[in-house]
N, C-alpha and C positions, 0 to 999 in steps of 0.2 A: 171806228177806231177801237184796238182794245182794251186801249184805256176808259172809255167811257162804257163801256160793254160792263167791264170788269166790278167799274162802279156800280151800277144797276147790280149785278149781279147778287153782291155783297153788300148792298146798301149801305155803302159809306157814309162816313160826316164829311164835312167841307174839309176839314184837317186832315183825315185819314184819306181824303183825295190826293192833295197835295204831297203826303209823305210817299203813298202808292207809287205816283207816277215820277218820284225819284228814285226809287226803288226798281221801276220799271225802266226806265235809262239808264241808272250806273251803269251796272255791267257792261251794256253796248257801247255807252263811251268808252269805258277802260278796256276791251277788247277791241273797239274800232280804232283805237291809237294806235295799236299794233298793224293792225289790218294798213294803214296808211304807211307806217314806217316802211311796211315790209311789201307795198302794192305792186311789185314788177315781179313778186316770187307768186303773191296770193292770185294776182289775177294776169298771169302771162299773155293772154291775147289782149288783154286792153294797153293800146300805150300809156307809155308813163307821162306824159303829159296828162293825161283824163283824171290823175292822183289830188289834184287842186280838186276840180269841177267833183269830180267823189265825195272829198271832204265836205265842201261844202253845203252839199244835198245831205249827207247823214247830219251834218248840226243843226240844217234846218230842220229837215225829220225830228229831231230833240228837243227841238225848241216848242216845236206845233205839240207836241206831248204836253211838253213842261207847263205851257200857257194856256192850252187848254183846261188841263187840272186845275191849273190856279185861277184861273177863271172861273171854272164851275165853282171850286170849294168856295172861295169866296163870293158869289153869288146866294149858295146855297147858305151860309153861317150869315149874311146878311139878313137874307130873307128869315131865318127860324129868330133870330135877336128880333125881327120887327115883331113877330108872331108872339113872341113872349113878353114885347113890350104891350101889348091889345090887352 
């Protein structure tokens, strides 16, 4: 994924995970909206029936982003709170 790639990369905090991987979605939402409005112009050999089944595979895609981040960052700001509790 490359959102966790990204993390490594840059060595994030738990928080700047979670901001990243919104950052890393917006756009794709607010341009896949479009993409679906307009799905019989964008993608002419797929029928328009497939516009449901589309959507809903890009928000899951969103979601596995979103949950992941927030999973790691929070993981990760737990674990350093115990470390600094020692």
């Amino acid at each position: 994924m490359i959102s966790v790639l990204t993390f490594k990369r840059f060595k994030l905090s738990g928080h700047e995970k979670m901001v990243l991987a919104v950052l890393l979605v917006l756009p794709g939402i607010v341009l896949d909206t479009l993409v679906i409005q307009f799905f019989e112009q964008i993608y002419p050999n797929m029928p328009p029936n497939r516009a449901a089944t589309f959507g809903s595979w890009l928000i899951w895609a969103y979601s596995v982003v979103l949950l992941t981040s927030i999973c790691i960052g929070l993981r990760q700001k737990k674990s350093r709170q115990a470390l600094k509790a020692k």
